[in-house]
C-alpha positions in Angstrom: -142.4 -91.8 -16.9 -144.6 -94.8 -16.3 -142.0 -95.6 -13.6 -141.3 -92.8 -11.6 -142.3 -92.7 -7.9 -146.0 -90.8 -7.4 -144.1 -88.1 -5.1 -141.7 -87.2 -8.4 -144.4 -87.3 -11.0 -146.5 -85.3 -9.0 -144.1 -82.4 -8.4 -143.4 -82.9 -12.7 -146.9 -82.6 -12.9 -147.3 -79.4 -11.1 -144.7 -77.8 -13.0 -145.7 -78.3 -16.6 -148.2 -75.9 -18.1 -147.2 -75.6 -21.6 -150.0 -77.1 -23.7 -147.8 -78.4 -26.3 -145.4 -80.4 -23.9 -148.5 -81.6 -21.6 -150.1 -82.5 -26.0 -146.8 -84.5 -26.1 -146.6 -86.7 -22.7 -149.9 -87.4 -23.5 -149.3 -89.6 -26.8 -145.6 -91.6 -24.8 -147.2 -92.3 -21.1 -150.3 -93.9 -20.5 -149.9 -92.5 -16.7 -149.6 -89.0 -17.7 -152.7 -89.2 -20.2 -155.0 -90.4 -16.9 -153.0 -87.4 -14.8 -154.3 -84.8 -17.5 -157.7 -83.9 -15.4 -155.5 -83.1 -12.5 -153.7 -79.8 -14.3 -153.7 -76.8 -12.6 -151.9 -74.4 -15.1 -152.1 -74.3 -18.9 -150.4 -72.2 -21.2 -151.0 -71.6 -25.0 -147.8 -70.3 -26.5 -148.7 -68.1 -29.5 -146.9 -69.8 -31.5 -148.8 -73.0 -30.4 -150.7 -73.5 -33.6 -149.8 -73.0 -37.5 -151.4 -69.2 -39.2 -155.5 -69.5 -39.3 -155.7 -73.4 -38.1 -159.1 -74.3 -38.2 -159.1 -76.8 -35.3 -157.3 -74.2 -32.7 -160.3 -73.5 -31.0 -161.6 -76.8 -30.4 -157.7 -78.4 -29.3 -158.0 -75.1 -26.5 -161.4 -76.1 -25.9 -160.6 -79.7 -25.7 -157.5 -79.0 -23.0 -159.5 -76.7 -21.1 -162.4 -79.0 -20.6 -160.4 -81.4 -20.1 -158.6 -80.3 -16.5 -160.9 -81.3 -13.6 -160.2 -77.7 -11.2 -157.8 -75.0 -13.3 -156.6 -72.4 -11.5 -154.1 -70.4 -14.3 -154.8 -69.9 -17.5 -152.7 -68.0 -20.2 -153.5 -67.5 -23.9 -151.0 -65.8 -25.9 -152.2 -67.8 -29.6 -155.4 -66.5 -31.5 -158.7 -67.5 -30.0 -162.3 -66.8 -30.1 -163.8 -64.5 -28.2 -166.7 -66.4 -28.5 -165.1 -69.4 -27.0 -163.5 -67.4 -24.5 -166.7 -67.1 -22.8 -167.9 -70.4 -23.0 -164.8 -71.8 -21.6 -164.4 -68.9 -18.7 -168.2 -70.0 -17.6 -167.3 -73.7 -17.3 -164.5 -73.0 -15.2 -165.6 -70.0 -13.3 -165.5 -71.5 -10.2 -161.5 -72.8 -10.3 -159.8 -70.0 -12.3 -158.0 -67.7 -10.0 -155.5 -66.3 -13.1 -155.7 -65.2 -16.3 -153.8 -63.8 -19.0 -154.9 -63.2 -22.7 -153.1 -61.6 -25.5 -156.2 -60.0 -27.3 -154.7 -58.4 -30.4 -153.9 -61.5 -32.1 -157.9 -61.3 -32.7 -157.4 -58.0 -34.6 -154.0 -59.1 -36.3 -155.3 -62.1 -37.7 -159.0 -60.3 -38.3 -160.2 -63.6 -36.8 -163.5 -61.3 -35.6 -163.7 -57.7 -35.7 -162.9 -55.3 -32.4 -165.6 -55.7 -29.7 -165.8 -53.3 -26.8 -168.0 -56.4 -24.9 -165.7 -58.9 -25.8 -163.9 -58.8 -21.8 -167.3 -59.1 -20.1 -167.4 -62.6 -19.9 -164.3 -61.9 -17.6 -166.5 -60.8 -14.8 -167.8 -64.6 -14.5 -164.8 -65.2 -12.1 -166.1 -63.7 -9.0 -162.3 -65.8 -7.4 -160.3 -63.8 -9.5 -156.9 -63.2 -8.0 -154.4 -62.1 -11.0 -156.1 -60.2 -14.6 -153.3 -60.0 -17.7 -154.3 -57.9 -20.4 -152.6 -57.4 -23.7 -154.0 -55.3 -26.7 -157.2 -55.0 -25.9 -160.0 -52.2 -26.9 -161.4 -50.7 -24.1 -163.6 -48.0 -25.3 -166.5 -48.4 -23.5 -166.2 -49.8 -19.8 -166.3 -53.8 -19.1 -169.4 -54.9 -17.7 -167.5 -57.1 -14.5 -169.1 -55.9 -11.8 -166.5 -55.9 -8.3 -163.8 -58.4 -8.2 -163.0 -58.4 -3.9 -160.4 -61.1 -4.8 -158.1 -59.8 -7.3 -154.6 -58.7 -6.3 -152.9 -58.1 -9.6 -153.9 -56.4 -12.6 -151.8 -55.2 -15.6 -152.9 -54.1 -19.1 -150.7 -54.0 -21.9 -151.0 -51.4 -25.3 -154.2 -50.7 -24.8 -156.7 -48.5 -26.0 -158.8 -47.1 -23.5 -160.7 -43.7 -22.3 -160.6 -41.5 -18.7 -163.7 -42.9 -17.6 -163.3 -45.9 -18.8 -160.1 -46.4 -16.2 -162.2 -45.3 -13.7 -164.8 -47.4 -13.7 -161.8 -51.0 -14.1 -160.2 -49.6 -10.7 -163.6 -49.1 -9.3 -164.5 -52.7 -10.4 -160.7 -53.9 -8.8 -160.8 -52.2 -5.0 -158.6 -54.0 -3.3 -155.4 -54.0 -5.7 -151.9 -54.5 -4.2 -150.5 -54.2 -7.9 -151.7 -51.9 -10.6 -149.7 -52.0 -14.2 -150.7 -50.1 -17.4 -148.2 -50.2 -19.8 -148.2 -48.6 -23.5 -151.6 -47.2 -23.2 -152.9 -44.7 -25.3 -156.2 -42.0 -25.2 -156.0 -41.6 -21.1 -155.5 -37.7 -20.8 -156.7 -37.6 -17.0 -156.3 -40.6 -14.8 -157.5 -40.8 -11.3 -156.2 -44.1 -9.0 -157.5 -44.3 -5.0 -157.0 -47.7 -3.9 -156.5 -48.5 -0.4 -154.6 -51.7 -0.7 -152.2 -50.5 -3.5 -148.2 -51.3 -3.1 -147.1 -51.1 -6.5 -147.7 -49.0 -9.5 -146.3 -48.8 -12.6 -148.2 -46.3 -15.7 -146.9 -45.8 -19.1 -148.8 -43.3 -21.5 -148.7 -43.1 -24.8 -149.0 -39.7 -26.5 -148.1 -36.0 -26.3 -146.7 -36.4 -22.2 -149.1 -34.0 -21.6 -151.3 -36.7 -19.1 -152.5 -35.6 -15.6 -152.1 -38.1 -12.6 -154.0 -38.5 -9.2 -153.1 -41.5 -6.7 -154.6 -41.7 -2.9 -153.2 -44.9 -2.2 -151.7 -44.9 1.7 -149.8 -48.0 1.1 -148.0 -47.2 -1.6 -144.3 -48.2 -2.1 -143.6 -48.9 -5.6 -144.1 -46.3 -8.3 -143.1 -46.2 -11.9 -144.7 -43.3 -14.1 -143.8 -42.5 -17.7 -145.4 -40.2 -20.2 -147.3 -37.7 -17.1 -146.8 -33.9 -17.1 -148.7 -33.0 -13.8 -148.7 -35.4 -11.2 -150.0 -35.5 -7.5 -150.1 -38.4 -4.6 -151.9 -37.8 -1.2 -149.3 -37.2 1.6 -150.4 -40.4 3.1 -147.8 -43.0 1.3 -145.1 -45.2 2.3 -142.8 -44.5 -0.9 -139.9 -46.4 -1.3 -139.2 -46.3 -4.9 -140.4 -43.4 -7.1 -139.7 -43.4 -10.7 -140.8 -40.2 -12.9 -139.9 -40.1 -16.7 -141.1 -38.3 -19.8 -139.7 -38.4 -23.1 -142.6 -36.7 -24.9 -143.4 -33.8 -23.3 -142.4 -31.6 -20.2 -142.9 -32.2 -16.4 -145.1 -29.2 -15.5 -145.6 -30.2 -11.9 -145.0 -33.0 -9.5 -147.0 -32.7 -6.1 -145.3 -35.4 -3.4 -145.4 -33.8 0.0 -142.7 -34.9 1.9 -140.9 -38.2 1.0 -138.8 -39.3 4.3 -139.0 -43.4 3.6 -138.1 -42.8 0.2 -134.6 -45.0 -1.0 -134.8 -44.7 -4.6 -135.8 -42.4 -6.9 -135.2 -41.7 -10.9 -135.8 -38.9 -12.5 -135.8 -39.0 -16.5 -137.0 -37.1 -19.5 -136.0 -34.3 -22.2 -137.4 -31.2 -20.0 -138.3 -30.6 -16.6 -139.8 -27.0 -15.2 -136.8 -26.6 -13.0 -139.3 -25.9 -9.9 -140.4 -29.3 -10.4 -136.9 -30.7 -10.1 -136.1 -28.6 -7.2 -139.5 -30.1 -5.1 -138.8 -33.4 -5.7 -135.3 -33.4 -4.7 -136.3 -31.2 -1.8 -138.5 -33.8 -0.7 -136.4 -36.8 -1.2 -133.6 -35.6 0.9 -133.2 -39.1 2.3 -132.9 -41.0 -0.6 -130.1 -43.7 -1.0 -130.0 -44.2 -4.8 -130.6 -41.2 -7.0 -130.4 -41.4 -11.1 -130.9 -38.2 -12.9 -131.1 -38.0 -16.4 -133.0 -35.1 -17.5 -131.7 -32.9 -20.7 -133.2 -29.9 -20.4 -134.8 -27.0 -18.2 -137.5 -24.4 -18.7 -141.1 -23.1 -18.2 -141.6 -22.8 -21.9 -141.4 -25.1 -24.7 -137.9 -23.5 -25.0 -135.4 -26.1 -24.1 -133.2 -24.2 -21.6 -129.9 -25.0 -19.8 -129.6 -25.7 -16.0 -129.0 -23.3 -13.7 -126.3 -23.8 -11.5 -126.8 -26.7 -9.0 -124.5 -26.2 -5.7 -122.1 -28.7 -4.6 -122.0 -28.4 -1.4 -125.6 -28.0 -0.8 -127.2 -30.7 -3.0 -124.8 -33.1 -0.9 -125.5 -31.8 2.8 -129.6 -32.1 1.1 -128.9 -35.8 0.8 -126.6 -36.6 3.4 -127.7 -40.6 3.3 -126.6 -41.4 -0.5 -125.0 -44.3 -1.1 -125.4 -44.3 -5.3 -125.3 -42.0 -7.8 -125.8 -41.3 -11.2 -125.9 -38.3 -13.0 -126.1 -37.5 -17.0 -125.0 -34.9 -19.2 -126.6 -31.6 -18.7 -127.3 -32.2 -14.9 -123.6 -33.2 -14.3 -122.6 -30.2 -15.9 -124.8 -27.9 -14.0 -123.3 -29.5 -10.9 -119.9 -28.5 -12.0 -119.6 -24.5 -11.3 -116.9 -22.5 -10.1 -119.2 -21.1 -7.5 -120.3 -24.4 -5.8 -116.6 -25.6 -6.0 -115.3 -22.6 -4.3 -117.2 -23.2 -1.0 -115.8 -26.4 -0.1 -113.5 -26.5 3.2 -112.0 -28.9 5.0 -115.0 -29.5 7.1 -117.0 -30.7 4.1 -118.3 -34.8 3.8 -120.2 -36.8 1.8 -120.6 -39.5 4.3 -122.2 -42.1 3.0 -121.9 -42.2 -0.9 -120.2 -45.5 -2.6 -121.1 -45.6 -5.9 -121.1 -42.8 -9.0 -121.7 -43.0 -12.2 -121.4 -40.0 -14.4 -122.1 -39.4 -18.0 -120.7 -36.7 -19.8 -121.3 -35.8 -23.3 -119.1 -32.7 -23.9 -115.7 -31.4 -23.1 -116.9 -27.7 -22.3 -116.0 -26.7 -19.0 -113.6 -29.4 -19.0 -111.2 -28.1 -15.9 -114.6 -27.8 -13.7 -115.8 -31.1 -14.5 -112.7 -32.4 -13.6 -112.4 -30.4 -10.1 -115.9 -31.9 -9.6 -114.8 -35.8 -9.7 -111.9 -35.0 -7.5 -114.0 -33.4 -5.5 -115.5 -36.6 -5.4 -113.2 -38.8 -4.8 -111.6 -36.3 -1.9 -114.5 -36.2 0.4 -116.5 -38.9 -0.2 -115.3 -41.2 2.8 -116.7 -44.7 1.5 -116.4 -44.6 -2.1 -115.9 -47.8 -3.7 -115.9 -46.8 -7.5 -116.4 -43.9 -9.8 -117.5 -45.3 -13.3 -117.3 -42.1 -16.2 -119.3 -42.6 -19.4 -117.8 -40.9 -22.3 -121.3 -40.3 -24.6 -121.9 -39.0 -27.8 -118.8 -36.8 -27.5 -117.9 -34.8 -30.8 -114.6 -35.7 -31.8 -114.7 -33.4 -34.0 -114.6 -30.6 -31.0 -110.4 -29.2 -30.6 -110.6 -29.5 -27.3 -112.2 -33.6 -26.6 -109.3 -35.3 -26.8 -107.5 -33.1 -24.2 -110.3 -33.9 -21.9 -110.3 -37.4 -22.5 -106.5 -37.4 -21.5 -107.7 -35.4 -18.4 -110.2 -38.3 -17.5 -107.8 -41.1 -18.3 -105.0 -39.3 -16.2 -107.4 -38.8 -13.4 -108.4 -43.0 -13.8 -104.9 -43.7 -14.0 -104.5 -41.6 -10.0 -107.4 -42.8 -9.0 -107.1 -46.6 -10.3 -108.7 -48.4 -7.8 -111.8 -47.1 -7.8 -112.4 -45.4 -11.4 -113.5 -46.9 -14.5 -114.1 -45.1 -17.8 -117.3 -46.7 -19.9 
């Protein structure tokens, strides 16, 4: 080490963070020891130190102090709050990332939960990117505004409606929001105007209510909402919607036109809720659905028929395709299938991937991939999942030699999963 060339060592330098690597270049090179100061990153694995070590705290301590201008920091062992806001004062000035795992304090009842404990976070007025994992946030954190930060995500934590509001109002210029396995948030409220990407994920009965006004949104990722609106003013580009506690009531979009992918996922959808949002996307390019079940009530209901020919000439600029189970099979009628002609095209699609889980209907579930494969112009592959199939059922295994005589045809482009 001693003897590299200052251009090398440097760029080593910059790329080490691990506290227990930089703890071990320090004890074999006399030039790395005197580089220590010059650290910009450090990062305390959490396995880092043996269970309850007394001296953890003062080794972070020591490392921290140690740096002359850090800019990322990232705890994932057990710490002290306490600490945490000694060491976040001293280096107010450099730090422009954090990330802290919090419920390592809980888990090893190091101290006991502290709504306050995240205050001293609000020392870092140059804030650019806030990491959050298991922390309580019952009462709101005392940060004041943060112009700088970018990036915030929060991880399994437990926190309140107004509680949210008042961290986005402390975080106004956001380009990316994440809050993932959180639980207690029954209304939720986001207007940011800088926001591009968004991804939520409630804990709880599905039964959540969400709000965005954010014109610059093109990223969005939501799991665990029944009633969900966004302003008009977007620029959507990926929309993902899923709940697999409880059932979509009502999704408010207006119309999507930039939209190129969008998933929709979950045990039960209000079928008007399907309808809008594939209404609205009717120039997506990739389309997954995998929903199970229809209806207003908490009565899990079948789909009603979905037409061929229409939900294709809807979406004229797929490319990609998947479809599951119940929705598949709802797209397999006799109706729909009886309106094609010769003047029908699915212009752009290349990829489908269709699950199905029974052999009812087998001879219109058939007529459907062929239907496929006849007038879809630039298909490249057809993959068919077999899932969860009954074997037990007298007529699976004369569908299953449907599907693999239809592969066998259709070789060159079908696959069976």
């Amino acid at each position: 080490m001693d003897d590299l060339p200052d251009a090398l060592f440097q760029y080593i330098l910059s790329h080490i963070s691990n506290a227990k690597d930089i703890a071990t270049f320090n004890c074999i090179s006399k030039r790395w020891k005197e580089s220590t100061p010059f650290i910009r990153k450090l990062y305390f694995p959490r396995n880092s130190f043996e269970d309850n070590s007394p001296t953890s705290n003062t080794i972070i301590e020591r490392m921290i102090l140690s740096t002359l201008w850090l800019e990322e920091l990232t705890i994932y062992c057990p710490f002290s709050a306490t600490n945490l806001a000694f060491w976040l004062s001293v280096k107010s000035q450099s730090l422009r990332h954090i990330e802290l795992r919090m419920d390592s304090l809980t888990e090893k009842r190091l101290m006991p939960e502290n709504p306050r404990m995240l205050d001293c976070i609000g020392l870092l007025k140059g804030l650019e990117t806030l990491k959050l994992w298991g922390v309580l946030l019952t009462q709101s954190p005392n940060w004041g505004v943060f112009e700088r930060l970018r990036t915030l995500e929060i991880v399994g934590a437990r926190l309140k409606d107004d509680v949210l509001s008042d961290i986005i109002r402390a975080c106004p210029n956001l380009s990316t929001f994440a809050l993932l396995g959180c639980d207690g948030v029954i209304s939720a409220s986001i207007a940011l105007e800088q926001l591009e990407q968004c991804r939520l994920d409630f804990y709880g009965n599905g039964d959540c209510s969400l709000t965005l006004v954010c014109p610059k949104l093109q990223l969005l990722d939501i799991q665990g909402c029944s009633w969900i609106c966004l302003n008009e003013n977007h620029c959507l580009r990926s929309l993902s919607i899923a709940n697999n506690a409880g059932r979509i009531e009502k999704v408010d979009f207006g119309k999507l036109a930039g939209l190129e992918f969008l998933s929709v996922r979950g045990v039960q959808w209000r079928w008007s809720a399907i309808s809008s949002i594939l209404h609205c996307a009717n120039e997506v390019k990739h389309l997954v659905m995998k929903i199970e079940f229809s209806g207003d009530t908490n009565c899990l209901e079948p789909f009603p028929e979905i037409n061929f020919v229409k939900f294709f000439n809807n979406h004229p600029k797929l490319r990609k395709f998947e479809i599951h189970g119940a929705m598949f099979a709802a797209l397999c009628h006799k109706n729909s299938l009886r309106s094609l002609d010769s003047n029908f095209m699915i212009p752009c699609l290349e990829e489908v991937l269709v699950t199905v889980r029974s052999p009812l209907n087998a001879e219109q579930k058939m007529s459907t991939l062929e239907s496929l494969v006849k007038y879809c112009s630039k298909l490249r592959r057809i993959v068919i999942r077999v899932s969860q199939m009954k074997n037990c059922h007298s007529s699976a295994d004369d569908f299953f030699e449907e599907v693999c005589r239809f592969r066998h045809i259709n070789h060159k482009i079908v696959q069976i999963e």
